[in-house]
N, C-alpha and C positions, 0 to 999 in steps of 0.2 A: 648491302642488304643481306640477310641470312637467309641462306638458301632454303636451311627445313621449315623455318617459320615461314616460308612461303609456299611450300609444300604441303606443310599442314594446311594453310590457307585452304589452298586448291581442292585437296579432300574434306576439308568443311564445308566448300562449297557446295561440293559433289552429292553428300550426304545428308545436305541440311541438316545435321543435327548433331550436338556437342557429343553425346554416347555414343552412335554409332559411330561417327568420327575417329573415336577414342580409343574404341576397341580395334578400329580398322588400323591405328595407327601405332596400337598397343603400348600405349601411353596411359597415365591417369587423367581424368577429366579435366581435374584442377590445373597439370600440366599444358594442358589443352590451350586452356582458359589464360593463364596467363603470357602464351606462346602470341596468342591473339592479340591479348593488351597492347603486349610488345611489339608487336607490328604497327599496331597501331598508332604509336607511339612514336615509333620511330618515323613515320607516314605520317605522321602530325593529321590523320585520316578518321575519316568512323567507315569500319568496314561492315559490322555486322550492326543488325537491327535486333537488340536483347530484349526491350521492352514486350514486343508482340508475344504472344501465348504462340507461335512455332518462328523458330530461329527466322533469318533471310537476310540475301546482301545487299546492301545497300549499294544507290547507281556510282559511290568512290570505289565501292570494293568487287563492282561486276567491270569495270574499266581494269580494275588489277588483278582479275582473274584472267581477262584474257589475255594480258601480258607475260601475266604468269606461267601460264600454259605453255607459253613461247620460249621463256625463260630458261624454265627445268628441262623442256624438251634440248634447247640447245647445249645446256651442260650434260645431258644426257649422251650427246653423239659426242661431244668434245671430251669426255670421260673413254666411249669407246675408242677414239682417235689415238689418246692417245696412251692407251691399254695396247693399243697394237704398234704404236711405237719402239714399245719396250719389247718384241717380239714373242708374246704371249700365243704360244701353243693352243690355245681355248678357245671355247667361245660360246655364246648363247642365241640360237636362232627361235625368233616367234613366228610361225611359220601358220600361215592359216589358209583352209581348203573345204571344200565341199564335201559331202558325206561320198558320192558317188565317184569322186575322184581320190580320194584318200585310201576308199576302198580298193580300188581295183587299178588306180596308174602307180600307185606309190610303194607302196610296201616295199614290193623289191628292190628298189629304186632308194630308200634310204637305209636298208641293210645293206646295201653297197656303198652306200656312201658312209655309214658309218665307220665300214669295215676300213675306209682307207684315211678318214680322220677321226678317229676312237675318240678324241676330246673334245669335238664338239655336240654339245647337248640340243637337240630340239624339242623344242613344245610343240605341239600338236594342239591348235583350234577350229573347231568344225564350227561353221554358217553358212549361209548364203552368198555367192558371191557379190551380188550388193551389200551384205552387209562385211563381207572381207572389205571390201575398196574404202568402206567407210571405217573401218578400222585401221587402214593402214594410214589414212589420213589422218587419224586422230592418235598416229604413234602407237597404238596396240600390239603392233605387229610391224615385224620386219620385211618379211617377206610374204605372197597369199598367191594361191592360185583364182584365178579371176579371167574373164572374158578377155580375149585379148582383141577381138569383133568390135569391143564397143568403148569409145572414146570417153575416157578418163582422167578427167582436169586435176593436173599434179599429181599422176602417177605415169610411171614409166613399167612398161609391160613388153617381154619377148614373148613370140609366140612357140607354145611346146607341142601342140598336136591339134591335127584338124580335121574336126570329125563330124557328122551329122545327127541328129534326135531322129529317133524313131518310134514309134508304136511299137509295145511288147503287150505279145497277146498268147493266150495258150494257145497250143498246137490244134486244137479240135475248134478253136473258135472261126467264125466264116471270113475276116480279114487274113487269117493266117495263107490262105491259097491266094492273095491277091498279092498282083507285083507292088501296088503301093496303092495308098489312100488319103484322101483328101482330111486336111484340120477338120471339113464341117462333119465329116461320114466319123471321126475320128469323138467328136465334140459330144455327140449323139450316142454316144453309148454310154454305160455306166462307167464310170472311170474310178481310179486307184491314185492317189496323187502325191508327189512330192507337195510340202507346203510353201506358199507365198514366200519370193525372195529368193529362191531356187532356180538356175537356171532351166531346167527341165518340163518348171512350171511358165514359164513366163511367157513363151508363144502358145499355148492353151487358154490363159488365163487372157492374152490380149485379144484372141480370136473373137472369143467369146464378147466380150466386151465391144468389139466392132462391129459385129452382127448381133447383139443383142439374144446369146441363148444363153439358158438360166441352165449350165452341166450339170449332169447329174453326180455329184460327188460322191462314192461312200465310203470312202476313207480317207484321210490324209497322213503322210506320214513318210518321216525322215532315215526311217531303218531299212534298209534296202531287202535285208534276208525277209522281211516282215512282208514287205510292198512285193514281192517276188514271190511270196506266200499265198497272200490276197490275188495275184490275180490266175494261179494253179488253182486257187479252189473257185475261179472265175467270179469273184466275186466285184471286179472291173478290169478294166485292161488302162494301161497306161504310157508313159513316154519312159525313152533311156536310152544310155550307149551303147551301140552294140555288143561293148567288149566285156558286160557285163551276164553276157547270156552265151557266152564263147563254149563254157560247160554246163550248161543246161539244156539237158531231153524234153522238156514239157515245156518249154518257151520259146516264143521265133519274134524274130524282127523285120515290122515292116516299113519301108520308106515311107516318105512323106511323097506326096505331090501336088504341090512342088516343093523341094528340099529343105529341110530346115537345117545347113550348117553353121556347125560353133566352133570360134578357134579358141583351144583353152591356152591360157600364158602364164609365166609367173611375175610378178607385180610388186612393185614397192615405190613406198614416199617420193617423188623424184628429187625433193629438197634435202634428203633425210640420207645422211654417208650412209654408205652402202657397206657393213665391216665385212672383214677379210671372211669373215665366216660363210657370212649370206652368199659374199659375189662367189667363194667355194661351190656349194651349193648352187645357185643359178648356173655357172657354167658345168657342175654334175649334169642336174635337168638336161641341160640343151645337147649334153655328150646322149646320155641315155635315151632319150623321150625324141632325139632325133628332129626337134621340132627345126624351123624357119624363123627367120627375125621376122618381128611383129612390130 
């Protein structure tokens, strides 16, 4: 079977549609088209449904997408394997993390690590840690910082640091003199919010939901200097790491009570080779970040 014509497959399916396909694949249409025949063909199959006024797969060609899937991903690792055979100096890490951890555990921590392997490149992708785990499942990503707390079917996760959420409030607001406050006293004010999928969000959002209060939300938002902005001008107060307010005069941190700790980890495929690059990195982290197996 030809590998790109099932490639192509895969991002037709993706894209429902011959153009954008096309372009995605920066191919001509036509080329497209008869890369498709050809599988087809060769499959003695009907993959796609042409007749309908918008493309769609047909149930022979949604059975060969998910094989497919399986397919290119495993030529995928077997190309890394054995790229690193041939002892290849390089490498390419997909490396995916939260805004609030990219921000403030990282930085120095991969200028150091650059510094001592100059050839390997990292991509930097920011989401949610639910939606890191779900990428690393679906091969987007090599490596993700992700919950190391919370059990994840086919991934393997060390733990890097273990730290607890707190309420950041301005220095003049009335929690700020309290040794710590409850989620409900917490729930009840106007709040500042990272959005849904965020670790930071995600015991607020469930509180809420268990006891049935409607928070007051008025803003949401993933930019930290921004959310850090919003609630100096008290326009709510919100959750975060401490180590995020280590240099800030106008900001204080209060516990929770009772606690809400989070171990953060770094994470990958458990089925999916681990190249020399990544497990570099991973053992960087655990050198630097001092964390504990998780």
């Amino acid at each position: 079977m030809d590998f790109k014509r099932l490639y192509y497959f895969t991002v037709l399916a993706q894209t429902g549609n011959f153009t954008k396909a096309a372009e995605e694949l920066g191919i001509a249409q036509s080329a497209l088209s008869m890369s498709i025949q050809k599988l087809e063909k060769q499959l003695a199959l009907k993959l796609i449904n042409r007749a309908e006024r918008k493309m769609s797969i047909t149930s022979d060609g949604q059975v060969l997408l998910k094989h497919a899937q399986k397919i290119l991903d495993n030529v995928k690792q077997a190309k890394i394997q054995l790229q690193e055979l041939k002892g290849l100096e390089s490498g390419t890490i997909n490396l995916g993390t939260p805004a609030m951890i990219g921000s403030y555990y990282l930085p120095d921590t991969l200028a150091l690590f650059k510094q001592r392997y100059p050839g390997i490149q990292i991509n930097i992708h920011e989401a949610g840690t639910a939606t890191l785990a779900n990428m690393l499942l679906d091969g987007e990503l090599d490596l993700a910082m992700i919950r190391a707390d919370r059990h994840h079917d086919n991934i393997r996760c060390i733990t890097l640091a273990k730290e607890q959420i707190v309420a950041c409030v301005p220095r003049e607001h009335e929690f700020a003199k309290c040794y710590n406050i409850t989620l409900e006293q917490f729930c009840n004010q106007p709040l500042v919010l990272f959005r849904e999928g965020y670790f930071l969000r995600e015991a607020v959002s469930s509180y809420c939901q268990q006891h049935g209060i409607n928070p007051d939300i008025r803003f949401e938002t993933n930019l930290i200097e921004l959310l850090k902005s919003l609630i100096r001008k008290k326009i709510g107060i919100s959750t975060c790491l401490p180590i995020i307010l280590t240099e800030d005069s106008e900001l204080v941190t209060v516990p929770f009570n009772p606690p809400i700790p989070i171990h953060l980890g770094i994470g990958w495929k458990a089925s999916h080779y681990l190249s020399q690059a990544s497990q570099a990195l991973v053992t960087f982290l655990q050198e630097e970040m001092d964390g504990g197996q998780g």
